[in-house]
C-alpha positions in Angstrom: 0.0 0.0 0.0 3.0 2.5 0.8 4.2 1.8 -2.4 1.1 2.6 -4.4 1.0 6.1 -2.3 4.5 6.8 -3.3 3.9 6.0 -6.8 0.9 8.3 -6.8 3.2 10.8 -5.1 5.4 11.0 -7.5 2.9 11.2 -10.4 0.9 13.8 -8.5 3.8 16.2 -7.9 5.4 15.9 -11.8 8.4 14.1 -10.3 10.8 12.7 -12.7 11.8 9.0 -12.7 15.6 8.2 -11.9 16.8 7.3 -15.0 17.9 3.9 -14.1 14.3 3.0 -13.6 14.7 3.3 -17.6 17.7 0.4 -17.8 17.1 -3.0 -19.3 17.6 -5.5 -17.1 21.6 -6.7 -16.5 23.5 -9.5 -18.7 26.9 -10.6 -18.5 28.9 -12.8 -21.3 32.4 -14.5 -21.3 33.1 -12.1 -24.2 36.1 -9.4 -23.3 34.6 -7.6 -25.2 30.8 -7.3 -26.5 28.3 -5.2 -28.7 24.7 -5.9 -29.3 23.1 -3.7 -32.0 19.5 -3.1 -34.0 20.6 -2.7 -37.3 17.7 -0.7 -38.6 18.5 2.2 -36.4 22.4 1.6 -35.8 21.4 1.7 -31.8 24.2 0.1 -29.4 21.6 -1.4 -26.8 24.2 -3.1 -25.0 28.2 -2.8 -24.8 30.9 -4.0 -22.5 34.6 -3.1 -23.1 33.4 -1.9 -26.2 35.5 0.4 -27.0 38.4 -1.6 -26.0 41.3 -2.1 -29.5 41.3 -5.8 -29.6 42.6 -8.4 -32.6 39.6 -9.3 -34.2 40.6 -12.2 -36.6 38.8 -13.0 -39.9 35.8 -10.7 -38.2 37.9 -8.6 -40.7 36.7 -10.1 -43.5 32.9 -8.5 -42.9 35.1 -4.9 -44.1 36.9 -7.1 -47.1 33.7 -7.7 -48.6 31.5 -4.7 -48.0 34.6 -2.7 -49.9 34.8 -5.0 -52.8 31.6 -5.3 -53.0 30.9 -1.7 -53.2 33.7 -1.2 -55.4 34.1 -3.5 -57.1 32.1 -5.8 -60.4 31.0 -9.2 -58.9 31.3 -10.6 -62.8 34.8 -9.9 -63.0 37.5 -12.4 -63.1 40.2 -12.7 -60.3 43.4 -14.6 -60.5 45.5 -16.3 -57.5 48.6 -14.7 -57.7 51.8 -16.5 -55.9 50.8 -13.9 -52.9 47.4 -15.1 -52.2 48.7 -18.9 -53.4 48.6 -20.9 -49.9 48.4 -18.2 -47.6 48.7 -19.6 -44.2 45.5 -20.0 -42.2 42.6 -20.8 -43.1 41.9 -21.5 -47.2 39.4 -22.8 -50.0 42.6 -23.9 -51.7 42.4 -22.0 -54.9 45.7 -23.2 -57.1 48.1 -20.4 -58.4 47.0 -18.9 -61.7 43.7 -20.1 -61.3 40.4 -17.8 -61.8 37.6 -16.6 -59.9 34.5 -14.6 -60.1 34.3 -11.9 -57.7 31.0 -13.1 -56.3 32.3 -16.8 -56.1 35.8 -15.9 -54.1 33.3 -13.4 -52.2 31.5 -16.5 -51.0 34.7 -18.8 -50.1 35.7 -16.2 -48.0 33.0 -15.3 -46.6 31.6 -19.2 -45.7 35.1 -20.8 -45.4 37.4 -18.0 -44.3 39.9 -18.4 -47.1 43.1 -16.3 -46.7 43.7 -16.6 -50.3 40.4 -15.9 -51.4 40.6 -12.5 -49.4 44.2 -11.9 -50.6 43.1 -12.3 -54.0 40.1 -10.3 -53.8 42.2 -7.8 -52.2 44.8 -7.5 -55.0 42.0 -7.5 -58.1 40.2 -4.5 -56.0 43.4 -2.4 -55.1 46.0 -3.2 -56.9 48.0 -4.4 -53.7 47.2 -5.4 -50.3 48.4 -2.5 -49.1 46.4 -0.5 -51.4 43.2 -2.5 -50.2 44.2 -1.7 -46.5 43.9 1.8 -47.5 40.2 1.7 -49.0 39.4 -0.3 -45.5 40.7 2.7 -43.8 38.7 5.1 -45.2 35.4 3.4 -45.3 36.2 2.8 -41.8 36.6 6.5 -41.0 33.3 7.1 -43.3 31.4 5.0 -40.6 32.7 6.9 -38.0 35.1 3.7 -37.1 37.6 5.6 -35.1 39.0 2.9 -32.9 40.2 0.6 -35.6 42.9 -0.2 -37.9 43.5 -2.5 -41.2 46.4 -3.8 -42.2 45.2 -6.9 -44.3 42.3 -7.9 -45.7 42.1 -11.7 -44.0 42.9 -10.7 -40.5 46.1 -12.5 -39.8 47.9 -10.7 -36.5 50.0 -8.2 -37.3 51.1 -4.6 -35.3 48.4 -2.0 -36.0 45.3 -4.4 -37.3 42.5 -3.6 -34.8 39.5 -2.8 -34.0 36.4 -2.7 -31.6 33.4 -4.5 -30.6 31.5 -1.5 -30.9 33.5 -0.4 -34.1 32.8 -4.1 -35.8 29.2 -3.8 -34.7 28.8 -0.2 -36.3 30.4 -2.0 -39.9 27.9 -4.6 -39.7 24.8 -2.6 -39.6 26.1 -1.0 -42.6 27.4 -4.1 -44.3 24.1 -5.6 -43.9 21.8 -3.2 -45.2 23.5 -4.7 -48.4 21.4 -6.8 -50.3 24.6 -8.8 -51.4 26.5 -8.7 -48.8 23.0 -9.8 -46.8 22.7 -13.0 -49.3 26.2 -14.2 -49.1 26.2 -14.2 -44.9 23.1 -16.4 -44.6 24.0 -18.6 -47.3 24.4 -22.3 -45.5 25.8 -24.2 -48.1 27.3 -22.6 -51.4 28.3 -24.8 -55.0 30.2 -23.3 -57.3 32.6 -24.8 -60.4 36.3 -26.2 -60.3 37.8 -25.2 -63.4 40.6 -27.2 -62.8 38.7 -30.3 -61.8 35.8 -32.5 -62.8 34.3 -31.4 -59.2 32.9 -28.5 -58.2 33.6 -26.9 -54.8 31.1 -27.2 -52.0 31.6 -24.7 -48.9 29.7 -25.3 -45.7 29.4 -22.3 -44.0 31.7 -21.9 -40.2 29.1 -20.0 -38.6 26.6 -22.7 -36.7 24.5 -20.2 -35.4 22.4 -20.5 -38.9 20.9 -23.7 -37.7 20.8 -23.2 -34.0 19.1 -20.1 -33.7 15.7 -19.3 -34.8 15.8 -16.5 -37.5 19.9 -16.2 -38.1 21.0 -15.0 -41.0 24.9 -14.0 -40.6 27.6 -13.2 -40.0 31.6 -14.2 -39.6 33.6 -16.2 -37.6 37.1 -15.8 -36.4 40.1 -17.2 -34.6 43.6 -16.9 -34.1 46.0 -18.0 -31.3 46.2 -14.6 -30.4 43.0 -12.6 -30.8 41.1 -16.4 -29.7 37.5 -16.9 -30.4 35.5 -14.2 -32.4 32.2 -13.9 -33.5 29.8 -11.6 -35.3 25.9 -13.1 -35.7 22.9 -11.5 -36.8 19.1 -12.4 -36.9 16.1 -11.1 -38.1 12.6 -11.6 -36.0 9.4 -9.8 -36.4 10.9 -7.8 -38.8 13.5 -6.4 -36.7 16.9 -7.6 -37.2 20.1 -7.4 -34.3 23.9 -7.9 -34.9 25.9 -9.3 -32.1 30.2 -9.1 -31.7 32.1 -10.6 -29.6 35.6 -10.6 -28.8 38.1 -13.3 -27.1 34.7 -15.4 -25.8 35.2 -19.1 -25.2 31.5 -19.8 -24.9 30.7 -17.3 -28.1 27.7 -19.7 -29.6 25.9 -19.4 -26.3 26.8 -16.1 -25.5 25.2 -15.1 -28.9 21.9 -16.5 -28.8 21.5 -15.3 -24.9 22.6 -11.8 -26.5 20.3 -12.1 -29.6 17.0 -13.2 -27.2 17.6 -9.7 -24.9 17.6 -7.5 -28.0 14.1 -8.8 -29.4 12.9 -9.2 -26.1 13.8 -5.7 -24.1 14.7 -3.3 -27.4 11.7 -3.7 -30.1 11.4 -1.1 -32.8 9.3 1.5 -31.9 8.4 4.2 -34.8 9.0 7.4 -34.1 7.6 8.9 -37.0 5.9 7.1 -40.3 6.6 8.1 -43.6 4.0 11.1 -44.8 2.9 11.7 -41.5 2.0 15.6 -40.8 3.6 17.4 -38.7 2.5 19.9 -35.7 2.1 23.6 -36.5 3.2 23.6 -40.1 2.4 22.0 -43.6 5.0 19.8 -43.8 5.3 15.7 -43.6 8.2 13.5 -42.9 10.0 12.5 -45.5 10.8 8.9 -43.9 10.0 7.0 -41.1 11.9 6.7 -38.2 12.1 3.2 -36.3 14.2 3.2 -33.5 14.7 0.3 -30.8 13.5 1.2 -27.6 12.6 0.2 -24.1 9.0 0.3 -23.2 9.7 2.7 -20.4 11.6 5.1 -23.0 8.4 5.3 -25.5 7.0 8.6 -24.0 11.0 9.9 -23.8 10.9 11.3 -27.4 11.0 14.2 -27.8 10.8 16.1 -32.4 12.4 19.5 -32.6 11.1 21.0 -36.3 14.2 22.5 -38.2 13.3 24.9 -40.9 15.8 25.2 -43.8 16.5 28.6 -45.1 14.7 29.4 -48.9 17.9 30.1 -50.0 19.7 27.2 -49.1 20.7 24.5 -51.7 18.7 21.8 -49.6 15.7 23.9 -49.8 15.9 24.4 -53.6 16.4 21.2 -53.7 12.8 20.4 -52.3 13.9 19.4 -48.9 11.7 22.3 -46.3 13.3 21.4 -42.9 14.3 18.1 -40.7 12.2 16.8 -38.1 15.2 16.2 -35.2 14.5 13.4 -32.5 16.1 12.6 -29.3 15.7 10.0 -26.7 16.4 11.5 -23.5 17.3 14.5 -24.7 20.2 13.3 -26.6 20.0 13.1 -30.5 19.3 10.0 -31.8 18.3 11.2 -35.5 16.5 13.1 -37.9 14.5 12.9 -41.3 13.6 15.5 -44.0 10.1 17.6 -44.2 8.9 18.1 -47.6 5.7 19.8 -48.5 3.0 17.3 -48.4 2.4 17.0 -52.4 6.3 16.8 -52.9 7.2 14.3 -55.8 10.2 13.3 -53.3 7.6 11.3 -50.9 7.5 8.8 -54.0 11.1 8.0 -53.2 12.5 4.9 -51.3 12.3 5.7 -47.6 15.8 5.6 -46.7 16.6 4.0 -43.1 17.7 5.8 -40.4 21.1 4.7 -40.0 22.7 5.3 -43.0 25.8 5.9 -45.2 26.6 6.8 -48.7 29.9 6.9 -50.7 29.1 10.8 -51.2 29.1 11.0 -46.9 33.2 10.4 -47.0 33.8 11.8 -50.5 34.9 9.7 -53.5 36.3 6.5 -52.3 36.7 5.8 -56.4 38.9 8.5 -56.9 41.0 8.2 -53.3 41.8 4.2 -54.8 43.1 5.0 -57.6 45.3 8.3 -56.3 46.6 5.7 -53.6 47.3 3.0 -56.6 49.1 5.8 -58.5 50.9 7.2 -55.3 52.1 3.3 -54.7 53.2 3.1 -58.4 55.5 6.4 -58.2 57.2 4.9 -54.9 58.1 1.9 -56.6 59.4 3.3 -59.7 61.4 6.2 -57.8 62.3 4.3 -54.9 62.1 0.7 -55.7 60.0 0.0 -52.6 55.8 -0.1 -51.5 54.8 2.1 -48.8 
């Protein structure tokens, strides 16, 4: 009874509620390091250490393919070079000389964790490795990645090739709003033709999480004696998918599923703001919709700020009237453009709240090939790479 007077209390006389009363409950792993994240709206729900540099293994192979997928052709050829040709670790034992598909090498990597199939892919899509480690580097700075490091494109130790749970998390939300990249991680079982043999190869995906959990659909393993047991899963339920990374964590498969049921069950995707909807005091509508996983208790804790662009301003010429900011908590969490309510724009594909372009980081294109031709002048003038 006391505590239904104080309850009252506090309702009667406008006090706040601690913010604490706002927390999910607690979970631990045997990860040193963890991130749990809903990939629509690029929220961390959950992180430990994660900010923590760490070795992250072949988890380095989710920023391999997102680059060469978005820059490169997945029809074109590769070939092994003696480079790529038995790379130690892990391999889908491509011969030297021999020739790939982008898409095909794409999957041995990706299912199988072949060193030689990311060396190779590396090589066709910047000339070099170390000209691949550069394109890594800047996507990763485009995502806002500023805790990690790339070195090589397979994720063999070496000095200076980190990153962080939180970091890896942030690439994965991006890498899977992919539709290829999305196909290729949730493949189980992949086929694809030997040209040197009368057999095909058959690649069986690492990552057992795709038939022990209900609704998985990526993402990469990883080990090496050093950076130990590494893990990035994904899984998509009620339309609402979460990313999971783990670092060093000896009981990862567990770990991930316990990680992946606290997501759907305490964080669901609450909509903010739908796609046409009008908006208070003017005679505008958002642009896009705005789902964002949230707590129950944080529902009423939104809060929309209307931004008015200025008529002069390129935006504004553009059709684009204001933004619509939203917080949680007072803190921004994102925003989405107004447009007047017969605008042709509102036809266009609603774009998801967590988002990156090539245009947000300039022309990764252009900064490829100037690092290519950089490399090429070094070698000519001093005989050396890098």
């Amino acid at each position: 009874m006391k505590k239904l007077l104080l309850a009252l209390l506090l309702v009667w006389t406008g006090v706040m509620v601690p913010a604490g009363a706002y927390a999910a409950p607690a979970i631990s792993t045997s990860a040193e390091a963890a991130a749990l994240i809903d990939v629509a709206s690029g929220r961390i729900v959950y992180s430990t250490s994660g900010d923590k540099p760490m070795r992250i293994a072949s988890l380095t192979k989710v920023m391999t393919a997102i680059v060469a997928i978005d820059h490169g052709t997945l029809s074109d050829t590769a070939k092994v070079s003696k480079n790529a040709f038995g790379k130690e670790g892990s391999s889908i034992y491509l011969k030297l000389g021999e020739e790939m598909n982008l898409k095909d090498l794409l999957y041995g990597m990706m299912l199988r964790s072949g060193n030689d199939a990311a060396t190779t892919i590396a090589e066709h899509i910047g000339g070099s490795v170390e000209g691949f480690a550069y394109l890594m580097n800047e996507k990763a700075r485009m995502l806002g990645m500023t805790n990690s490091s790339f070195k090589n494109p397979s994720g063999l130790d070496e000095e200076g090739h980190y990153s962080t749970a939180n970091d890896m998390a942030k690439l994965t939300a991006y890498a899977l709003k992919n539709p290829v990249f999305q196909e290729i991680v949730k493949t189980k079982v992949k086929k694809v033709p030997n040209p040197n043999e009368s057999w095909g190869y058959t690649w069986v995906n690492k990552n057992k999480l795709l038939s022990m959990y209900e609704g998985a659909d990526g993402v990469k393993t990883g080990y090496t004696k050093l950076a130990k047991r590494c893990l990035i899963s994904s899984a998509t339920r009620g339309g609402q998918q979460f990313a999971v990374v783990t670092l060093n964590d000896r009981d990862d498969w567990i770990d991930h599923a316990r990680m992946l049921d606290y997501g759907f069950k305490h964080y669901p995707l609450h909509s903010v703001v739908q796609k046409g909807e009008p908006i208070e005091g003017t005679e505008l509508v958002a642009g896009a919709s705005f789902p964002y996983a949230a707590l129950e208790s944080e529902r009423s804790r939104f809060t929309r700020t209307t931004v008015l662009n200025d008529p002069a301003s390129a935006g504004y010429r553009l059709g684009e009237a204001g933004q619509l900011q939203i917080a949680l908590n007072g803190k921004a969490v994102g925003s989405v453009p107004l447009y007047p309510k017969d605008s042709p724009r509102l036809q266009m594909k609603d774009k998801s709240s967590f988002s990156f372009t090539e245009s947000d980081y300039g022309s990764s294109r252009m900064h490829k090939w100037l690092y290519i031709l950089q490399s090429l002048v070094r070698v000519l003038f001093t005989g050396r790479l890098g």
